[in-house]
Backbone as CSV, one residue per row, in Angstrom:
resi,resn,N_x,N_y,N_z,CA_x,CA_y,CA_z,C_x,C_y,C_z
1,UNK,46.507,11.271,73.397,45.758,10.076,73.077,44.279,10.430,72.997
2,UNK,43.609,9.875,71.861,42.181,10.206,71.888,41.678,8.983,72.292
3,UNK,40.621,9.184,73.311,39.063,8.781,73.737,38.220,8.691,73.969
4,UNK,37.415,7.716,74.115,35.689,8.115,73.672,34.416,7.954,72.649
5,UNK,33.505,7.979,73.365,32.710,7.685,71.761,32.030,8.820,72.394
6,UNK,31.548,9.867,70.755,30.649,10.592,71.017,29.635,10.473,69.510
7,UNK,28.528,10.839,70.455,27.280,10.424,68.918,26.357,11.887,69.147
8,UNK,26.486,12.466,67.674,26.186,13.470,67.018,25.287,13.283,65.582
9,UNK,25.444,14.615,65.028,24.861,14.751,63.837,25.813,14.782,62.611
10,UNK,25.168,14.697,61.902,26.012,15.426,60.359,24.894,16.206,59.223
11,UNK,24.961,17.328,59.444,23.963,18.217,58.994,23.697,18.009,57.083
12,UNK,22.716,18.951,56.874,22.312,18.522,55.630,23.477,19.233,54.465
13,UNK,24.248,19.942,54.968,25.656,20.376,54.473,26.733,19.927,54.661
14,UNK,26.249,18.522,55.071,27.688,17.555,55.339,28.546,18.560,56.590
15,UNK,28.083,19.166,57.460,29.025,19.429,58.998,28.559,18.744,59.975
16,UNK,29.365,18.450,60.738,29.222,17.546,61.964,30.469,18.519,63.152
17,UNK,29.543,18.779,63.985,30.169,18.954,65.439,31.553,18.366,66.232
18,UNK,32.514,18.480,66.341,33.461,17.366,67.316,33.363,18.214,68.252
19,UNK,33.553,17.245,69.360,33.361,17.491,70.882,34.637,18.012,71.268
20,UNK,34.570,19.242,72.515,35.744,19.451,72.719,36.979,18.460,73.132
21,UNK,36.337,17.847,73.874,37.812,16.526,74.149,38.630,16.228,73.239
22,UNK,37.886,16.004,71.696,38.321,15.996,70.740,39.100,17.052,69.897
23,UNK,38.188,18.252,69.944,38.971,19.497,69.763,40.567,20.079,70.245
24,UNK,40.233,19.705,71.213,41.570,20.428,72.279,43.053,19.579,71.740
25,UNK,42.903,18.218,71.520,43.849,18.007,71.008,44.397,17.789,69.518
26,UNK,43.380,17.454,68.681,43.398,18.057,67.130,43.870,19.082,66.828
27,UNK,43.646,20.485,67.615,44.197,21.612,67.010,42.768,22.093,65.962
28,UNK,43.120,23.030,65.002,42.585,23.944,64.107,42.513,23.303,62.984
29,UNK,43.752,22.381,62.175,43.740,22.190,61.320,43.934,21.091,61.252
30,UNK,42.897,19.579,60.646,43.163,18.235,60.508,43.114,17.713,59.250
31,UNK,43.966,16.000,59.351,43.793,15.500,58.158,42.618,14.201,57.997
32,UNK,41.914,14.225,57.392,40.988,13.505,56.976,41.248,12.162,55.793
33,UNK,40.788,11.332,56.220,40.955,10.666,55.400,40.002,9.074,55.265
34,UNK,39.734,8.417,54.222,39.356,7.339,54.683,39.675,6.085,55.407
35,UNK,38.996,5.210,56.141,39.458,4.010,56.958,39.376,3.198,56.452
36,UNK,40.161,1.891,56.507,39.808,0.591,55.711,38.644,-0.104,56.144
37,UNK,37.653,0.673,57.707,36.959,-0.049,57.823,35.389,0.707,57.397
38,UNK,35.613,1.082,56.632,34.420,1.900,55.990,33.911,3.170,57.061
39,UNK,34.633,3.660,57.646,34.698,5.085,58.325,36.011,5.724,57.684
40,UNK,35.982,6.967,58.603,36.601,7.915,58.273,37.581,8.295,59.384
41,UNK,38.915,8.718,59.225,39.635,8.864,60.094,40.217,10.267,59.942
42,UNK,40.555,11.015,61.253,40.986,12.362,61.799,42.423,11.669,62.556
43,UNK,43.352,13.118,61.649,44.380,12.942,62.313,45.070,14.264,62.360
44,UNK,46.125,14.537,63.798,46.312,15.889,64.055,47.449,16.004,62.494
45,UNK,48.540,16.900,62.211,49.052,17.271,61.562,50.553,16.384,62.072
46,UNK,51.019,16.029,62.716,51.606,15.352,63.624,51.261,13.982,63.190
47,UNK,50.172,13.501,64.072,50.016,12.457,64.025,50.129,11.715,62.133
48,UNK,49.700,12.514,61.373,49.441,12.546,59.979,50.812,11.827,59.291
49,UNK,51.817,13.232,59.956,53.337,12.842,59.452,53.439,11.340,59.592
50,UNK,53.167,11.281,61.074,53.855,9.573,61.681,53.687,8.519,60.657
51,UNK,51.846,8.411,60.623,51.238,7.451,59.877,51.846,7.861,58.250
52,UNK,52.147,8.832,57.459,53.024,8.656,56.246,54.447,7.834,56.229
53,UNK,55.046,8.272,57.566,56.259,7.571,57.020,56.355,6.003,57.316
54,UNK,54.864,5.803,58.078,54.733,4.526,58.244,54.315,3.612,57.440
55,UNK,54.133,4.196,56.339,53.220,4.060,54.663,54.725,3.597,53.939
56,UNK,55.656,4.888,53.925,56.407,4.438,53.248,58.156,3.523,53.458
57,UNK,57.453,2.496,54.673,58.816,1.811,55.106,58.050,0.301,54.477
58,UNK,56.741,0.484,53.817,56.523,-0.804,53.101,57.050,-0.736,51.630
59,UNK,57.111,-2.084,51.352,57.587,-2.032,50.054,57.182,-0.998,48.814
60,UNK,58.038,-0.457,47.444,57.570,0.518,47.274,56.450,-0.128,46.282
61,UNK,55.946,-1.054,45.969,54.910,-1.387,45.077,53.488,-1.507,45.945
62,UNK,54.019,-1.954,47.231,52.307,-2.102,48.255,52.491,-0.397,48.834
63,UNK,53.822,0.266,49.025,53.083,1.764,49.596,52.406,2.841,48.331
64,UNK,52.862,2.256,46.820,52.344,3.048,45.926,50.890,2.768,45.977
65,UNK,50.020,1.442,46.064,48.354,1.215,46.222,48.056,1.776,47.417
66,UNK,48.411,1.815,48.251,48.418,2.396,49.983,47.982,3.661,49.497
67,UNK,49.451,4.416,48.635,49.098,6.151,48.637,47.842,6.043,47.807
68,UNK,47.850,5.614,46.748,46.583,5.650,45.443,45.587,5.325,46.361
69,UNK,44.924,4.583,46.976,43.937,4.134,47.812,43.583,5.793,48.769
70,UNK,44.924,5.505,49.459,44.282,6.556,50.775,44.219,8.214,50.342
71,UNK,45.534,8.851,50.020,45.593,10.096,49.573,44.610,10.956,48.650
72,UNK,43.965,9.675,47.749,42.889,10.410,46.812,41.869,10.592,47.474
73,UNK,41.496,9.908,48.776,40.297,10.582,49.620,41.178,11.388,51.130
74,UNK,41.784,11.921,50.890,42.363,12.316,52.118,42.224,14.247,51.885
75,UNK,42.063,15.308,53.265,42.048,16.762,52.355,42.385,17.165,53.730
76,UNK,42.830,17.855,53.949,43.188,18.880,54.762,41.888,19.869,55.297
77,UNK,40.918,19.510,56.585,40.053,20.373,56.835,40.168,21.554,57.928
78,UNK,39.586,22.281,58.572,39.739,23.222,59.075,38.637,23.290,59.978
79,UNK,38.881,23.234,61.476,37.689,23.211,62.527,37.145,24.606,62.776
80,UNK,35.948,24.630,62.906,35.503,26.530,62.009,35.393,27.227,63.616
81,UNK,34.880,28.368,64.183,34.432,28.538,65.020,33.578,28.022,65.992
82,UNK,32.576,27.303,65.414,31.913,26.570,66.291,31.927,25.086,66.770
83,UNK,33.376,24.790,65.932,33.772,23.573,66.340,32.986,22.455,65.451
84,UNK,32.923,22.780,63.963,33.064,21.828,63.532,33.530,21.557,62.339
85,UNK,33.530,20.803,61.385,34.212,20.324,60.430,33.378,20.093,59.077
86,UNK,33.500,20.515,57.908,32.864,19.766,56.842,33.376,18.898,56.204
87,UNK,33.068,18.020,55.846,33.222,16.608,56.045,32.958,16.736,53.642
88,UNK,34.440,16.240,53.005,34.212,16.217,51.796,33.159,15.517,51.298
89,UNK,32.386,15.514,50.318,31.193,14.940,49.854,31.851,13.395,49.423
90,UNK,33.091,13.270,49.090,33.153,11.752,48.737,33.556,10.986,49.717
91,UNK,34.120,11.461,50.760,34.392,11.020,51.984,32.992,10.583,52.845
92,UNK,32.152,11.261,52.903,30.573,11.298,52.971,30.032,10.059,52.550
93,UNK,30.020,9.967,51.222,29.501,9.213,50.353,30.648,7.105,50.479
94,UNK,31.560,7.184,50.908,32.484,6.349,51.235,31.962,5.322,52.487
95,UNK,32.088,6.726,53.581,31.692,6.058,54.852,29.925,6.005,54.797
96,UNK,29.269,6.288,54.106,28.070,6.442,54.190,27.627,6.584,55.624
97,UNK,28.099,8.132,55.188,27.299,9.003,56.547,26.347,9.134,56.493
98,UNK,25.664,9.690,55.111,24.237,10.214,54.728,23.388,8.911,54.637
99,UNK,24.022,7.732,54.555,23.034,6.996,54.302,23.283,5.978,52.997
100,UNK,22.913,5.018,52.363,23.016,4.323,50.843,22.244,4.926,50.188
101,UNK,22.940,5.265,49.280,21.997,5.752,47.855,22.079,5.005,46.975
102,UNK,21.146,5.117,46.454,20.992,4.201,44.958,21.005,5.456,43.879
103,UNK,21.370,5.073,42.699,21.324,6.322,41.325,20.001,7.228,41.772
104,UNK,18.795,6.332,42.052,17.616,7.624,42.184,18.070,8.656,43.291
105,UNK,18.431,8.297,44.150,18.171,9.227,45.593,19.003,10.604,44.930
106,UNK,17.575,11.175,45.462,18.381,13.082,45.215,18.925,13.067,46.735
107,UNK,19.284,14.326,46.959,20.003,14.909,48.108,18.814,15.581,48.770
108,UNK,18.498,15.424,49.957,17.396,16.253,50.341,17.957,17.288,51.270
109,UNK,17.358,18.687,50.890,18.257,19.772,52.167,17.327,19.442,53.658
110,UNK,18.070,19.318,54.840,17.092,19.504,56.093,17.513,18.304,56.931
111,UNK,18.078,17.561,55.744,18.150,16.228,56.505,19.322,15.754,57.544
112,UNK,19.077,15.409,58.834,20.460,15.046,59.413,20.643,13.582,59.859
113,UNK,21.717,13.538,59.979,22.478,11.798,59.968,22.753,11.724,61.572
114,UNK,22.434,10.509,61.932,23.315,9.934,62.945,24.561,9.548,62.805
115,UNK,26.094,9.953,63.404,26.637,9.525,63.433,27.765,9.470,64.644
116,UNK,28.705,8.581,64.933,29.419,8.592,65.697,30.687,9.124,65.426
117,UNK,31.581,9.598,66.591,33.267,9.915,66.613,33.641,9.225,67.695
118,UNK,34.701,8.270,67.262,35.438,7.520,68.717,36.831,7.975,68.348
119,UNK,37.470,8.221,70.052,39.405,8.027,69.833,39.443,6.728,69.835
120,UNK,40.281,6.350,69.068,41.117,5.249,69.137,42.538,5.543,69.236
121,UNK,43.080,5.877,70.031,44.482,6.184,70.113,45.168,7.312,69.849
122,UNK,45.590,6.913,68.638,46.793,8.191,67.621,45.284,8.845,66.999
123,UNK,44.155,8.689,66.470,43.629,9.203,65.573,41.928,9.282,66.333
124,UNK,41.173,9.642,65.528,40.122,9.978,65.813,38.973,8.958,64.497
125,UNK,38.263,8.285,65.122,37.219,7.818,63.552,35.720,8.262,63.391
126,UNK,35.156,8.491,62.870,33.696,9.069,62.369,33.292,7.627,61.562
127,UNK,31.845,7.385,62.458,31.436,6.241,61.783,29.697,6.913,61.479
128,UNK,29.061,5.945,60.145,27.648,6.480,60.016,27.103,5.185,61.440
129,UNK,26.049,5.868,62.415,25.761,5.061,63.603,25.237,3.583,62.946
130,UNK,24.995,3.603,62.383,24.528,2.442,61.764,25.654,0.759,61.524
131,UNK,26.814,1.357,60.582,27.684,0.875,60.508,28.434,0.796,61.666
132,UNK,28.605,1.687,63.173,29.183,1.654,64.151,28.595,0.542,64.424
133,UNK,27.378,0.721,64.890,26.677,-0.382,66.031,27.129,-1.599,65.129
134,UNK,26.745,-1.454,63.716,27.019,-3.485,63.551,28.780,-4.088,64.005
135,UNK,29.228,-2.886,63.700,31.140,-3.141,64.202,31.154,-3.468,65.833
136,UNK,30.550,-3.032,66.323,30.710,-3.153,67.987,29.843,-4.317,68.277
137,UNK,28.583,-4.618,67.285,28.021,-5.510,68.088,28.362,-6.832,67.787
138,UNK,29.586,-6.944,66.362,30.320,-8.025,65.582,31.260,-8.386,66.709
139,UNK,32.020,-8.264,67.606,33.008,-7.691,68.283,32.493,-8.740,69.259
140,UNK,33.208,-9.624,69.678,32.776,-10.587,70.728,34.239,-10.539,71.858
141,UNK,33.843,-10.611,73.030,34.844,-10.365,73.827,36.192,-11.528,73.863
142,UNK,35.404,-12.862,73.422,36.770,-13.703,73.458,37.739,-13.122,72.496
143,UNK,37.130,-12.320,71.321,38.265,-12.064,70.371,39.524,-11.155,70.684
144,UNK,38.481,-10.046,71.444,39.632,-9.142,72.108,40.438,-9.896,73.106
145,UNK,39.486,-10.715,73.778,40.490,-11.210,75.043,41.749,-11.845,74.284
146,UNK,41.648,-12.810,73.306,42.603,-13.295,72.198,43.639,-12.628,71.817
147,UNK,43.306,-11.539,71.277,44.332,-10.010,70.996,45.343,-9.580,72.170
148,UNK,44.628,-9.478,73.474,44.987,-9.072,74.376,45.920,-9.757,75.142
149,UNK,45.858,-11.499,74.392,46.746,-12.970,75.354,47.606,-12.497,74.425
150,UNK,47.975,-12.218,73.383,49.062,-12.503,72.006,50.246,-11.431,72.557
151,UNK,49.380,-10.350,73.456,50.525,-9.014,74.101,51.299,-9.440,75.219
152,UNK,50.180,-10.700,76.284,51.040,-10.819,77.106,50.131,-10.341,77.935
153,UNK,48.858,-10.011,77.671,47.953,-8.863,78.919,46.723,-9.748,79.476
């Protein structure tokens, strides 16, 4: 199970650091992909399988937009020696790690991003800090408490 929030960088080559907590159970080789909530999600090779076949016990017309949606931003990355990850440029550009661009904005080399990694469970998410904080600070406790009556907890 992953947990935690950890807040890092994302370098001007699109790499970002994961923390060992995170490391140790990911493994070497992860799947990436985008979130519906405008982050990015890490998943072990394992965990990856699960969430596919959980794709395809929906109907086959909503799991065909599912795959088209998710798979075309999804890649297979590789955690390097120093423990971290490069992060695809459209995946980047999705979760707006680097930031909003408009058509003008060039790419500037040097520049680094705030961003966050939380576990949530089965998976791991990368948010740009920006977009984190407004998600957490949207987040009012009656709602969870709400969530939490519907379990029984």
């Amino acid at each position: 199970m992953f947990l935690g929030e950890y807040r890092h960088t994302l370098d001007s080559k699109k790499r970002t650091f994961l923390p060992s907590k995170l490391r140790e159970k990911l493994g070497s080789e992860v799947v990436i992909a985008r979130g519906v909530d405008k982050c990015l999600t890490l998943y072990t090779a394992e965990g990856w399988k699960k969430f596919e076949e959980k794709i395809e016990e929906l109907p086959p017309i909503r799991a065909r937009a599912v795959r088209r949606w998710l798979y075309g931003f999804s890649g297979e990355v590789t955690i390097d020696s120093q423990g971290r990850i490069a992060i695809p440029k459209n995946l980047v550009e999705y979760a707006e790690l680097a930031g909003k661009k408009s058509d003008d904005d060039k790419e500037e080399k040097g520049n680094v991003y705030n961003i966050v990694s939380v576990g949530v469970g089965d998976h791991v998410e990368i948010w740009s800090e920006q977009e984190y904080e407004n998600v957490i600070n949207n987040m009012s406790a009656d709602q969870i408490a709400a969530a939490l009556a519907e379990l029984g907890m």
